[in-house]
mmCIF entry with sequence, helices, sheets and N, C-alpha, C, O atoms, coordinates in Angstrom:
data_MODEL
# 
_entry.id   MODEL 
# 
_entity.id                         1 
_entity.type                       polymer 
_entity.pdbx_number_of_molecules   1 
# 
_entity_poly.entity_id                      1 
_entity_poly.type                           'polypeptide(L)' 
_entity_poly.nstd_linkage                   no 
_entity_poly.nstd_monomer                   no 
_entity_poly.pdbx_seq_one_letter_code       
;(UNK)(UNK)(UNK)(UNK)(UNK)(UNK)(UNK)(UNK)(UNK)(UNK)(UNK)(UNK)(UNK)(UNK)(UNK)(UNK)
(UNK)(UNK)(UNK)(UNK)(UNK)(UNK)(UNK)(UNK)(UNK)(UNK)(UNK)(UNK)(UNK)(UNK)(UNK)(UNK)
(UNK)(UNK)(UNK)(UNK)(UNK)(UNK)(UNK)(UNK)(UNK)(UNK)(UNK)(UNK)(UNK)(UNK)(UNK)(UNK)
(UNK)(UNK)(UNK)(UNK)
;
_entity_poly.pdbx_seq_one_letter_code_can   XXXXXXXXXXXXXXXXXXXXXXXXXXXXXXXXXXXXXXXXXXXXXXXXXXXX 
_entity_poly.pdbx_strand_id                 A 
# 
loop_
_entity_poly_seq.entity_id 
_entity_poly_seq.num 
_entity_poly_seq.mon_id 
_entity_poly_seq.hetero 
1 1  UNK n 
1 2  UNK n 
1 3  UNK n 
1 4  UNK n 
1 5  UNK n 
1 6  UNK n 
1 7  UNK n 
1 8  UNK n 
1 9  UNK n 
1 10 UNK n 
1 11 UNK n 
1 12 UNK n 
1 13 UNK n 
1 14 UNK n 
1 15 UNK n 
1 16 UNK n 
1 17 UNK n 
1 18 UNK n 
1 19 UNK n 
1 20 UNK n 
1 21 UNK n 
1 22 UNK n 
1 23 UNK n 
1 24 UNK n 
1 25 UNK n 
1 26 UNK n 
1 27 UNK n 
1 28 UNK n 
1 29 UNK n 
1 30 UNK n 
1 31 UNK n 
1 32 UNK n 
1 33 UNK n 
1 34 UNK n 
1 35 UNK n 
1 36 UNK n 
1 37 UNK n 
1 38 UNK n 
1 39 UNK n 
1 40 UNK n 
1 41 UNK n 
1 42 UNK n 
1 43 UNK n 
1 44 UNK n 
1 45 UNK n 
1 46 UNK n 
1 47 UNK n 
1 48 UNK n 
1 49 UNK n 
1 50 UNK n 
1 51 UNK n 
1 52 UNK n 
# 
_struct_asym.id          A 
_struct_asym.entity_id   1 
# 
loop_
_struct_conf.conf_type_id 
_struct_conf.id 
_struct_conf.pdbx_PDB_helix_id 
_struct_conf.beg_label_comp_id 
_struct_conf.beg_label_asym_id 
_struct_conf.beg_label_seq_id 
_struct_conf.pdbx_beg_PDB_ins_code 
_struct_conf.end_label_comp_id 
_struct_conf.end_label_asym_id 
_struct_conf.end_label_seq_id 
_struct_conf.pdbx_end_PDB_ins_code 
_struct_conf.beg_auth_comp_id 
_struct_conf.beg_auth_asym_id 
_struct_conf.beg_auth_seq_id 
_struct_conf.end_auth_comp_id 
_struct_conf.end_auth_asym_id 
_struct_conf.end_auth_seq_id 
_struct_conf.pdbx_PDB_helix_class 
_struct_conf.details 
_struct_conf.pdbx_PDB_helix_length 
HELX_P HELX_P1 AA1 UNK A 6  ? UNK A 23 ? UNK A 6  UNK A 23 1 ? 18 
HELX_P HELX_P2 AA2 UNK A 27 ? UNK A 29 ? UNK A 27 UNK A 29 5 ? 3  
HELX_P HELX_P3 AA3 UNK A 33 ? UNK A 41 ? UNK A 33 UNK A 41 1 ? 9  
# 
_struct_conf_type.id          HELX_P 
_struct_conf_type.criteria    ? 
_struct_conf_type.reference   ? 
# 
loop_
_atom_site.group_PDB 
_atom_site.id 
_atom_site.type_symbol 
_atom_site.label_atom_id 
_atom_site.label_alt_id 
_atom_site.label_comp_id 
_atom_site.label_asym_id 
_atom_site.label_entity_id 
_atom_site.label_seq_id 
_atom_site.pdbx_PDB_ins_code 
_atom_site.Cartn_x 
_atom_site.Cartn_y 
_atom_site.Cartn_z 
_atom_site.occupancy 
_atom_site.B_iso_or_equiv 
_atom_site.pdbx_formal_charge 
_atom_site.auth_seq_id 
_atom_site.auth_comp_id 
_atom_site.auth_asym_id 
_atom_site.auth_atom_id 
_atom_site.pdbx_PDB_model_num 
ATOM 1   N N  . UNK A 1 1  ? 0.831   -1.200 0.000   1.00 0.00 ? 1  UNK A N  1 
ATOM 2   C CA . UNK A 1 1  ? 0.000   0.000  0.000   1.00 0.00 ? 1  UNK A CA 1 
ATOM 3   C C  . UNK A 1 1  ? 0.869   1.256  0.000   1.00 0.00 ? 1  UNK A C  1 
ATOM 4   O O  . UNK A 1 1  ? 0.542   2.099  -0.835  1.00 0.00 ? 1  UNK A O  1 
ATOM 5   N N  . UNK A 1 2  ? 1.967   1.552  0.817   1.00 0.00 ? 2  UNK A N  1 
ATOM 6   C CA . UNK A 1 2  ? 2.690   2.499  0.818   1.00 0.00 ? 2  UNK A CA 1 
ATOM 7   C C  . UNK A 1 2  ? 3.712   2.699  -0.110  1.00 0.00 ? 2  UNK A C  1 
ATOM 8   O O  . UNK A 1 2  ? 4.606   3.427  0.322   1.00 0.00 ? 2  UNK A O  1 
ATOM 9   N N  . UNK A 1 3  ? 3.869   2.280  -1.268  1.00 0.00 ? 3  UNK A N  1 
ATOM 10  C CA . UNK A 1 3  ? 4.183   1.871  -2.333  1.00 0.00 ? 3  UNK A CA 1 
ATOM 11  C C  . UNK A 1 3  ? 3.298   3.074  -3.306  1.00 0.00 ? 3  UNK A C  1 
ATOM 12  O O  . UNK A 1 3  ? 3.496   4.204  -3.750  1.00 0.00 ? 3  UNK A O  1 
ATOM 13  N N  . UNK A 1 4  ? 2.441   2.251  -3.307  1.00 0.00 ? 4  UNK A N  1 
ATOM 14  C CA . UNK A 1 4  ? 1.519   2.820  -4.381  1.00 0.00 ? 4  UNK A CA 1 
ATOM 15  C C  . UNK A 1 4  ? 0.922   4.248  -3.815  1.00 0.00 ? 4  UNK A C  1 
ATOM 16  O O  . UNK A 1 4  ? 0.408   4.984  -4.658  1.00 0.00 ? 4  UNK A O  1 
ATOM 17  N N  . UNK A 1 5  ? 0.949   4.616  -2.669  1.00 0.00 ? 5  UNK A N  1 
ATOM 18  C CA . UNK A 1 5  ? 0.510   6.117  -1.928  1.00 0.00 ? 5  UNK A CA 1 
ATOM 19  C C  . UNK A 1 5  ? 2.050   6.867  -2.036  1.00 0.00 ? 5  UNK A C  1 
ATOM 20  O O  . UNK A 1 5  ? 2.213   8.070  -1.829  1.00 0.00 ? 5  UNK A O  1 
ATOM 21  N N  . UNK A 1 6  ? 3.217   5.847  -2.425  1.00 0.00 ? 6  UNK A N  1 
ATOM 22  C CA . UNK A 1 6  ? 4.826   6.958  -2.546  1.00 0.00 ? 6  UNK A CA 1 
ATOM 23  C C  . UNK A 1 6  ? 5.016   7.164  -4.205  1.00 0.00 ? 6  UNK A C  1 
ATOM 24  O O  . UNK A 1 6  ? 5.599   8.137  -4.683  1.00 0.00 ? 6  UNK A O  1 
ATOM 25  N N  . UNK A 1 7  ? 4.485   6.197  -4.913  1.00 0.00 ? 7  UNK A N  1 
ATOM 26  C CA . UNK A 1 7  ? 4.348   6.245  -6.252  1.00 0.00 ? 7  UNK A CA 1 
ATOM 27  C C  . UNK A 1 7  ? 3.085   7.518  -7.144  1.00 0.00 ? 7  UNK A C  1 
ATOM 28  O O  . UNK A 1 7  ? 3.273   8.001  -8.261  1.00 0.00 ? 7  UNK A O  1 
ATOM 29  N N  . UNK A 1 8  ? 2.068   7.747  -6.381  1.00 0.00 ? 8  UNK A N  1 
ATOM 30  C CA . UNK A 1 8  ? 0.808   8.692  -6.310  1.00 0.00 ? 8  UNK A CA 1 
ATOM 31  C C  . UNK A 1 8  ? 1.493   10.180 -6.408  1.00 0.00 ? 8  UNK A C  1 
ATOM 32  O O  . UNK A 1 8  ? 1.636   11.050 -7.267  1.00 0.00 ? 8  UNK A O  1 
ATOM 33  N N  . UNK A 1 9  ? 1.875   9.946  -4.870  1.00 0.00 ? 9  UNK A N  1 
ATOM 34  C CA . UNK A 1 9  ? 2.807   11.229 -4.892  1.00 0.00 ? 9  UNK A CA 1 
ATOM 35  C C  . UNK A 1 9  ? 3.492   11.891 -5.486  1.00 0.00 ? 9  UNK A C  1 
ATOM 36  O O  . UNK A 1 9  ? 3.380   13.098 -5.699  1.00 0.00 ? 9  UNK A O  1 
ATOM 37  N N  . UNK A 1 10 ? 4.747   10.758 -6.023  1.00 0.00 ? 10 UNK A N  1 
ATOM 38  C CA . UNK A 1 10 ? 5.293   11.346 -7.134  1.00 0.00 ? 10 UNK A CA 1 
ATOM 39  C C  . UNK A 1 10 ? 4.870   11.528 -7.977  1.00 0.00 ? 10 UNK A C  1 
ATOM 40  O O  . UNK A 1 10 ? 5.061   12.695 -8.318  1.00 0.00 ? 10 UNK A O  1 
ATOM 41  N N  . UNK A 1 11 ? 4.065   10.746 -8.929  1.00 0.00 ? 11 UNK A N  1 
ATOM 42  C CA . UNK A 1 11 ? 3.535   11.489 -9.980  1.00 0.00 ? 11 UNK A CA 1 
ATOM 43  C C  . UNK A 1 11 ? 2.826   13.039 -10.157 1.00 0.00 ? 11 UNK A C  1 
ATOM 44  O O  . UNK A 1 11 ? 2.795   13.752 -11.160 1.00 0.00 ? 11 UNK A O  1 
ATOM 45  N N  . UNK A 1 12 ? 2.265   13.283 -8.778  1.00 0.00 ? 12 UNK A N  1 
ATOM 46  C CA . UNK A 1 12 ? 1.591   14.360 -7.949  1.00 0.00 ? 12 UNK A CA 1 
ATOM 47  C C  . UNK A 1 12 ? 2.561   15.720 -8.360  1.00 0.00 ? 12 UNK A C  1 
ATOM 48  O O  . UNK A 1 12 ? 2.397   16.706 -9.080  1.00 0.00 ? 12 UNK A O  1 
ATOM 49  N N  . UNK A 1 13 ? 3.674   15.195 -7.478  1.00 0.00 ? 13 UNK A N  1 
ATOM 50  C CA . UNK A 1 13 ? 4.712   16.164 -7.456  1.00 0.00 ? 13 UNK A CA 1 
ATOM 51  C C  . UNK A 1 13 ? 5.212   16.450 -8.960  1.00 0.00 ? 13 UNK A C  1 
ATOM 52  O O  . UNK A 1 13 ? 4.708   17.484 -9.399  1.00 0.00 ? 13 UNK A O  1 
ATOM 53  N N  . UNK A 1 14 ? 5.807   16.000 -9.583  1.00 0.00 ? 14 UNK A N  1 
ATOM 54  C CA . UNK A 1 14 ? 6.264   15.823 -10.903 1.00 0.00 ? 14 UNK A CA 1 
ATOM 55  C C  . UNK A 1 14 ? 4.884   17.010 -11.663 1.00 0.00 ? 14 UNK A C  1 
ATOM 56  O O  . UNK A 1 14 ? 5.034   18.216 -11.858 1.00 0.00 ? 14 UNK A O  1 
ATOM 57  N N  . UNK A 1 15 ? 3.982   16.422 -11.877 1.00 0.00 ? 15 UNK A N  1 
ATOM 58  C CA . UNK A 1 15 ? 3.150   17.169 -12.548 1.00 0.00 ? 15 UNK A CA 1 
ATOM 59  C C  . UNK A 1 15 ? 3.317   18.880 -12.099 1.00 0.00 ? 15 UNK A C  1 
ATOM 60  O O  . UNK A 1 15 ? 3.653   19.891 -12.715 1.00 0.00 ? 15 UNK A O  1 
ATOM 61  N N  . UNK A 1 16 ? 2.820   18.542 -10.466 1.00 0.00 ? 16 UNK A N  1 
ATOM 62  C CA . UNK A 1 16 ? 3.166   20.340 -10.006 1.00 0.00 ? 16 UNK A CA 1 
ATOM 63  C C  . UNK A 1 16 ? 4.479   20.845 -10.314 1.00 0.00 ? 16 UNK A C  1 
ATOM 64  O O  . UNK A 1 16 ? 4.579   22.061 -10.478 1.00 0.00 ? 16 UNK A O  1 
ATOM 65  N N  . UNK A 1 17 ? 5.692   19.986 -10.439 1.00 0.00 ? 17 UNK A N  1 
ATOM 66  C CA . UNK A 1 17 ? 6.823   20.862 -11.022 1.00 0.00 ? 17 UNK A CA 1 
ATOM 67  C C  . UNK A 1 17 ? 6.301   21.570 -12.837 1.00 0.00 ? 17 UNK A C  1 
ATOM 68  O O  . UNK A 1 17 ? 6.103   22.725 -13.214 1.00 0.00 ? 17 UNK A O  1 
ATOM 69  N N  . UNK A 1 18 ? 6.236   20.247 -13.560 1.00 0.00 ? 18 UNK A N  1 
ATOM 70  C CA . UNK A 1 18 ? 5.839   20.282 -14.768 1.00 0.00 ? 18 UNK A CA 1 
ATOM 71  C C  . UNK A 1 18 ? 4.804   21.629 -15.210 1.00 0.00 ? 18 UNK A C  1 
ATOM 72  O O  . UNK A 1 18 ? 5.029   22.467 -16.083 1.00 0.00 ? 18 UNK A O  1 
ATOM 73  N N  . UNK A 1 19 ? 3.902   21.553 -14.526 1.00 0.00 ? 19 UNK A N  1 
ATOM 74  C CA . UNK A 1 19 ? 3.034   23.168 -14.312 1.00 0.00 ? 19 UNK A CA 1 
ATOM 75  C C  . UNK A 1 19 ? 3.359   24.110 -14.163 1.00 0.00 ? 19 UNK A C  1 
ATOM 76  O O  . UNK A 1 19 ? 2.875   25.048 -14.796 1.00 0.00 ? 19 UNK A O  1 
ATOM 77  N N  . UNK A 1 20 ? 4.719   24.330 -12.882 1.00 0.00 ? 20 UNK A N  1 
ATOM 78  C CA . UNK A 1 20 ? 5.410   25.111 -12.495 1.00 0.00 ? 20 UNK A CA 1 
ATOM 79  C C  . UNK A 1 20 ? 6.026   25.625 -13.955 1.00 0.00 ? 20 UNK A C  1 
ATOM 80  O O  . UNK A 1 20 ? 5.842   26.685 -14.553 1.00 0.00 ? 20 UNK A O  1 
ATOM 81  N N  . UNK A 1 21 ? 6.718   24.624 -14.246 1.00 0.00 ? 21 UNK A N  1 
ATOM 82  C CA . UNK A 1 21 ? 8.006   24.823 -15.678 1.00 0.00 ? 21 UNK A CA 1 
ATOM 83  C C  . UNK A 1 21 ? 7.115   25.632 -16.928 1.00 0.00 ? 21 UNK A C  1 
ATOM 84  O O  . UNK A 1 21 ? 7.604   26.472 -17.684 1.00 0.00 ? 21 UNK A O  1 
ATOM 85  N N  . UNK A 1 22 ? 6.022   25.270 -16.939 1.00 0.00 ? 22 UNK A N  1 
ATOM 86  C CA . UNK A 1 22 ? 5.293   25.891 -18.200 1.00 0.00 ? 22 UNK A CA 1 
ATOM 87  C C  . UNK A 1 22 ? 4.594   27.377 -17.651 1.00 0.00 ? 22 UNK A C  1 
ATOM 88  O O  . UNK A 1 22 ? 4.470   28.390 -18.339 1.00 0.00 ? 22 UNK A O  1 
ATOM 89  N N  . UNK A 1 23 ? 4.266   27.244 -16.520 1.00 0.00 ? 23 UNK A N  1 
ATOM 90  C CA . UNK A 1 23 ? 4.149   28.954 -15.826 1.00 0.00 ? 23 UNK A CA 1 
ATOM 91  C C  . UNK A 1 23 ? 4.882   29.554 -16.293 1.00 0.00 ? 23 UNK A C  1 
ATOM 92  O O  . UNK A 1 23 ? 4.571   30.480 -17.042 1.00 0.00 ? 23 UNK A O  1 
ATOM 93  N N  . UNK A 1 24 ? 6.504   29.133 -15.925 1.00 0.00 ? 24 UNK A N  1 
ATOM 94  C CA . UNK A 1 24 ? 7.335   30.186 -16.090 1.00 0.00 ? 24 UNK A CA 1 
ATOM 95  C C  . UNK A 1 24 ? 7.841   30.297 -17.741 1.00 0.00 ? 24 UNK A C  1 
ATOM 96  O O  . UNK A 1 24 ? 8.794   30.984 -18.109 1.00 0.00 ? 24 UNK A O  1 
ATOM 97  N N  . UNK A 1 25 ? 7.155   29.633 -18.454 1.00 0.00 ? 25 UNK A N  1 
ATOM 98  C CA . UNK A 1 25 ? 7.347   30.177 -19.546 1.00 0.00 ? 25 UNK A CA 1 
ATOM 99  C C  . UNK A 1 25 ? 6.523   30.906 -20.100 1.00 0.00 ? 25 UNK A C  1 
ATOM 100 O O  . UNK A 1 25 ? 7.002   31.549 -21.034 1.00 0.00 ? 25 UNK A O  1 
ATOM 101 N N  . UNK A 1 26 ? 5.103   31.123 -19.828 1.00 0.00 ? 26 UNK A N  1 
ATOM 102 C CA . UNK A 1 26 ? 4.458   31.919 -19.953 1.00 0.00 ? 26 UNK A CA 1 
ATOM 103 C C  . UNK A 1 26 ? 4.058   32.870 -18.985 1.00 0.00 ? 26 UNK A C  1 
ATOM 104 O O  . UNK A 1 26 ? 2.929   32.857 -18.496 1.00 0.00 ? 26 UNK A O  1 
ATOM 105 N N  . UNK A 1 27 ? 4.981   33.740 -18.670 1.00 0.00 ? 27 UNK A N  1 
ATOM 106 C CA . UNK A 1 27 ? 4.824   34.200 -17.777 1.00 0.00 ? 27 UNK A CA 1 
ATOM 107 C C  . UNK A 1 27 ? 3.853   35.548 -17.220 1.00 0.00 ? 27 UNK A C  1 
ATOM 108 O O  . UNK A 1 27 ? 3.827   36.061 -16.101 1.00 0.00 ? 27 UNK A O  1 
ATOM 109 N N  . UNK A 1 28 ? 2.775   36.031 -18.956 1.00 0.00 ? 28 UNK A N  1 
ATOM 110 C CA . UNK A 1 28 ? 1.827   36.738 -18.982 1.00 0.00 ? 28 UNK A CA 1 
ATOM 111 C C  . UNK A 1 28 ? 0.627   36.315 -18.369 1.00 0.00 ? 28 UNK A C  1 
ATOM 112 O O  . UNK A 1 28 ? -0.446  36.917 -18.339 1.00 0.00 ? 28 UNK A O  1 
ATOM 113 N N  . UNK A 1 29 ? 0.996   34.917 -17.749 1.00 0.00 ? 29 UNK A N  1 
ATOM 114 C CA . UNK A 1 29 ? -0.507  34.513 -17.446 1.00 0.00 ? 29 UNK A CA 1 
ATOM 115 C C  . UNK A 1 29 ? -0.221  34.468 -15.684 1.00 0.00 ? 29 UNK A C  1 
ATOM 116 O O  . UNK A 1 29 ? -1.044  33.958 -14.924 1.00 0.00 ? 29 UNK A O  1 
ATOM 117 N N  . UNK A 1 30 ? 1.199   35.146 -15.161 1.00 0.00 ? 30 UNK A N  1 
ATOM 118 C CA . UNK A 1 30 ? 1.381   34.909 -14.074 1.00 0.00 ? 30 UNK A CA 1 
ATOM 119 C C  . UNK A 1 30 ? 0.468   36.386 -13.458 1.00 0.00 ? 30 UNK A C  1 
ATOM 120 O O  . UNK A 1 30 ? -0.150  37.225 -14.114 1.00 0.00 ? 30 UNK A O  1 
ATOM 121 N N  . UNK A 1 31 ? 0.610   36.321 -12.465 1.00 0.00 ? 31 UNK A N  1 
ATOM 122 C CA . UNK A 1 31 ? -0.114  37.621 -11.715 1.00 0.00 ? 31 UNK A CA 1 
ATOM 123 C C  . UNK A 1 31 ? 1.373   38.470 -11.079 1.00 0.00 ? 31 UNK A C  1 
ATOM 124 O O  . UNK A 1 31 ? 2.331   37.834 -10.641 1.00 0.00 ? 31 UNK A O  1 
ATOM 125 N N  . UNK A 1 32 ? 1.332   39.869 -11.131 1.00 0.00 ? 32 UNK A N  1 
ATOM 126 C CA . UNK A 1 32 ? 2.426   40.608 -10.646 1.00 0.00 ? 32 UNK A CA 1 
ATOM 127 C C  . UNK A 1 32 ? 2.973   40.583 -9.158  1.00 0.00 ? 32 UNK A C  1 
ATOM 128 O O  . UNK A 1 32 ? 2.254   40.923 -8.218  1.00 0.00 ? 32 UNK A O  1 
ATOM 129 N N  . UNK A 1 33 ? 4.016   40.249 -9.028  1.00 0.00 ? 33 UNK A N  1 
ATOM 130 C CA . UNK A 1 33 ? 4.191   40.240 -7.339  1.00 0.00 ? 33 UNK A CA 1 
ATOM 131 C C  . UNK A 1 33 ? 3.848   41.521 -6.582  1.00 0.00 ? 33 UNK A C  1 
ATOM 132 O O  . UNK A 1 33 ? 3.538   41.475 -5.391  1.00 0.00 ? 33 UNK A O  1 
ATOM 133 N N  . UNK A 1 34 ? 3.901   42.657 -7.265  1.00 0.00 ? 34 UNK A N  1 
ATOM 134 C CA . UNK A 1 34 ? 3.317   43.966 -6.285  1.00 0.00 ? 34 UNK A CA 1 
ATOM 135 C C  . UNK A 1 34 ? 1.788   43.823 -6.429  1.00 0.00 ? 34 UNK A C  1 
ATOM 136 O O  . UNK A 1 34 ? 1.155   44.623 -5.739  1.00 0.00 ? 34 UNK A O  1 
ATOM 137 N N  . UNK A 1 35 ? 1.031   42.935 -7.215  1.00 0.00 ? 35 UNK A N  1 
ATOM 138 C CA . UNK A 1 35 ? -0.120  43.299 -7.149  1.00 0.00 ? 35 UNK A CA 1 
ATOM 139 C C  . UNK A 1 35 ? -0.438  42.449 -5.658  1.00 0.00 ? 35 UNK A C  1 
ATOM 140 O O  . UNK A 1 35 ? -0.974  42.920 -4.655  1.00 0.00 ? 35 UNK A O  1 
ATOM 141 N N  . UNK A 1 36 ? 0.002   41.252 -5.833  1.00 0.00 ? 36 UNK A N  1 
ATOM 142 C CA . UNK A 1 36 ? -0.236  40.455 -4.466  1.00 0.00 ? 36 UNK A CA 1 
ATOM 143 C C  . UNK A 1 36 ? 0.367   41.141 -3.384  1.00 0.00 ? 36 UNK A C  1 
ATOM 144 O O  . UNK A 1 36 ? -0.306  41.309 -2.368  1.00 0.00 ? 36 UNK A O  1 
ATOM 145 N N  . UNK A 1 37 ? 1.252   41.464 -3.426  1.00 0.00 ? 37 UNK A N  1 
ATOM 146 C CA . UNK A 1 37 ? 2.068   42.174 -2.019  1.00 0.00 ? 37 UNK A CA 1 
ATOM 147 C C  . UNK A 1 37 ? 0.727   42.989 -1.637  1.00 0.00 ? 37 UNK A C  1 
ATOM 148 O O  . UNK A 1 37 ? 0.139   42.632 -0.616  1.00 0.00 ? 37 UNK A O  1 
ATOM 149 N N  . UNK A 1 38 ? 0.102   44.278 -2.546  1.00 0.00 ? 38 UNK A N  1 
ATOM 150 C CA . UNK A 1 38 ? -0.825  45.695 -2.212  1.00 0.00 ? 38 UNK A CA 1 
ATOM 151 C C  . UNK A 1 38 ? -2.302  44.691 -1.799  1.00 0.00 ? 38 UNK A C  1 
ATOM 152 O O  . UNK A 1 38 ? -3.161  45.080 -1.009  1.00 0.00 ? 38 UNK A O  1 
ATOM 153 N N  . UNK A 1 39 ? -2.337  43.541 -2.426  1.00 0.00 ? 39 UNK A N  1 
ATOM 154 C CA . UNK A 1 39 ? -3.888  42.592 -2.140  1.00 0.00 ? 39 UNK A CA 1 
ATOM 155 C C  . UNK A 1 39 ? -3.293  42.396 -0.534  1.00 0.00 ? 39 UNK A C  1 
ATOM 156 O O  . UNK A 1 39 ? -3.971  43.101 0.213   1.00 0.00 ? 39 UNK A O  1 
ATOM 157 N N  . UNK A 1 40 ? -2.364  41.744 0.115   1.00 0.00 ? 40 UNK A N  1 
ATOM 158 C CA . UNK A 1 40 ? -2.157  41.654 1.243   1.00 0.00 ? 40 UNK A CA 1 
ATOM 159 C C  . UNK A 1 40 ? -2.013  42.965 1.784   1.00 0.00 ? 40 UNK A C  1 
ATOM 160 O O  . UNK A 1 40 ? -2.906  43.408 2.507   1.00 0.00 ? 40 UNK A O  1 
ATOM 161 N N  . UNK A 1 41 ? -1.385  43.384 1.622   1.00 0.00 ? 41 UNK A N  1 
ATOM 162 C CA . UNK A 1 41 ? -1.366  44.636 2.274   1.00 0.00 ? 41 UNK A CA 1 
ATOM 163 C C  . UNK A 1 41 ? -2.629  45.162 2.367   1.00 0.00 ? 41 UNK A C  1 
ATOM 164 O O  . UNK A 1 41 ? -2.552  45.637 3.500   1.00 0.00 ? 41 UNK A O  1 
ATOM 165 N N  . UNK A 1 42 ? -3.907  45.456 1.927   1.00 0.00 ? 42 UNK A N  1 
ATOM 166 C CA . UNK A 1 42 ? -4.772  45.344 2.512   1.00 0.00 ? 42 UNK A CA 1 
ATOM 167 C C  . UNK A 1 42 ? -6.164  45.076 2.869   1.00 0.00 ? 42 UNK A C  1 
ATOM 168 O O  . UNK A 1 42 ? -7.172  45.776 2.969   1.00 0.00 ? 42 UNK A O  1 
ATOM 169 N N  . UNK A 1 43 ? -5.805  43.429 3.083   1.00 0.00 ? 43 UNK A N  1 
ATOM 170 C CA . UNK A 1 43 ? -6.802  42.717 3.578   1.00 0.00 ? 43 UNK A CA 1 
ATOM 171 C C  . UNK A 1 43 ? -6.698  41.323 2.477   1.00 0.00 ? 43 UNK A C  1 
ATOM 172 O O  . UNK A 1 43 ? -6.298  41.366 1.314   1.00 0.00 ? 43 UNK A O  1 
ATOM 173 N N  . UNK A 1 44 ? -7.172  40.135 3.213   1.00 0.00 ? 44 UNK A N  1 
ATOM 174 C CA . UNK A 1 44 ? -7.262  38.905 2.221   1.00 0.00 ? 44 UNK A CA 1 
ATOM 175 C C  . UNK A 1 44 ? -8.670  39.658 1.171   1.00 0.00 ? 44 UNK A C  1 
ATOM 176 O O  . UNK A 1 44 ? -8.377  39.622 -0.024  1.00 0.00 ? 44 UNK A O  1 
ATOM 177 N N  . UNK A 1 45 ? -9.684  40.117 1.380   1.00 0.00 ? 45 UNK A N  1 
ATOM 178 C CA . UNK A 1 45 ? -10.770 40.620 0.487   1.00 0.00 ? 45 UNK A CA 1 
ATOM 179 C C  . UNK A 1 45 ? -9.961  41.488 -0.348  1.00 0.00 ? 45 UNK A C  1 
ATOM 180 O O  . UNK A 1 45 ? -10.518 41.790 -1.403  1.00 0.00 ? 45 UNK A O  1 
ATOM 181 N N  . UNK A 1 46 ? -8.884  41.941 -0.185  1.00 0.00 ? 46 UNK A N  1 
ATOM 182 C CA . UNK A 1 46 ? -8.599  43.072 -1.195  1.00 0.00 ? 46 UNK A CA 1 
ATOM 183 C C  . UNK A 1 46 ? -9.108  44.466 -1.017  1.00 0.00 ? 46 UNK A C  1 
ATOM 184 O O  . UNK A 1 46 ? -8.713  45.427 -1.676  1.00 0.00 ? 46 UNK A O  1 
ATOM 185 N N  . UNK A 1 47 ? -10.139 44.509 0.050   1.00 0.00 ? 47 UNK A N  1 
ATOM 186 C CA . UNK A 1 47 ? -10.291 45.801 0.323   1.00 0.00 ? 47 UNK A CA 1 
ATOM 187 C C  . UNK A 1 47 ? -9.228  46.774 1.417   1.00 0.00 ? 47 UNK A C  1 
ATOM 188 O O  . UNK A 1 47 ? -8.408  46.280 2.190   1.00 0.00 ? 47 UNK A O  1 
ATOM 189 N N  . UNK A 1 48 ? -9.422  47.840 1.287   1.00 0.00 ? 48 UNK A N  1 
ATOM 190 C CA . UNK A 1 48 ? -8.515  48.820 2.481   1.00 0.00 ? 48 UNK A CA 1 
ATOM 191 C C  . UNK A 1 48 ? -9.295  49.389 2.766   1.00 0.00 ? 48 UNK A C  1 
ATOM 192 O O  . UNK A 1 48 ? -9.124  50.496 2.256   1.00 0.00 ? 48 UNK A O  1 
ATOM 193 N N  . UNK A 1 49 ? -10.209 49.371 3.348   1.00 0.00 ? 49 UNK A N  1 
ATOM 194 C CA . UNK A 1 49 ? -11.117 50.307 3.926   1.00 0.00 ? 49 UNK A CA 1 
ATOM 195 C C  . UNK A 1 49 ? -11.315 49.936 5.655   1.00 0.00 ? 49 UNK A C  1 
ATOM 196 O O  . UNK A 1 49 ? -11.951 50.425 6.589   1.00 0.00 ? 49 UNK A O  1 
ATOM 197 N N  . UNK A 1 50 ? -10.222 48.595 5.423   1.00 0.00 ? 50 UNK A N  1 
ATOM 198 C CA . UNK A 1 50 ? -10.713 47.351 7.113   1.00 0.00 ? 50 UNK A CA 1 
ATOM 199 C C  . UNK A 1 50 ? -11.735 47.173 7.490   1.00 0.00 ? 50 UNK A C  1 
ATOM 200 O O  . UNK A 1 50 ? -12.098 47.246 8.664   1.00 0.00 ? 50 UNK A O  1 
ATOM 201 N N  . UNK A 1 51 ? -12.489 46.864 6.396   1.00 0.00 ? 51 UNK A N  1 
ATOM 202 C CA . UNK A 1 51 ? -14.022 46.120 6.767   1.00 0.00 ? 51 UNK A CA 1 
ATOM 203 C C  . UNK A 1 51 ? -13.927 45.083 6.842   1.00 0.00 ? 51 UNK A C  1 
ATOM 204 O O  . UNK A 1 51 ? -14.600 44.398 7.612   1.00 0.00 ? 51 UNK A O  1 
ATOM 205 N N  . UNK A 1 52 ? -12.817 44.528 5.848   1.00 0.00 ? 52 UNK A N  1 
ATOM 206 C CA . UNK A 1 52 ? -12.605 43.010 5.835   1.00 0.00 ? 52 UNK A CA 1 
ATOM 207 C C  . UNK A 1 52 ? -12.199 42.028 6.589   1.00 0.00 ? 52 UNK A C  1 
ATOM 208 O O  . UNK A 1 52 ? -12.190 40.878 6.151   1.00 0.00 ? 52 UNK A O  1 
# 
């Protein structure tokens, strides 16, 4: 059984690299790191008003 749940995995993993690798080649479809930084900055809703 733990075999086939370490074998799962990897394939698991592998794919999320594989996804990873083609992100970064298209990297217009990524989202900007200052846009996420200013979304945290304020609030998980994205609002700044601190309603959220």
């Amino acid at each position: 059984m733990r075999d086939a749940r370490d074998k799962g995995y990897a394939a698991w993993k592998r794919a999320k690299i594989e996804r990873g690798l083609a992100q970064r080649r298209d990297r217009s479809a990524m989202i900007p790191a200052d846009a996420i930084v200013a979304e945290f900055a304020a609030g998980r809703d994205g609002r700044s008003d601190g309603s959220g």
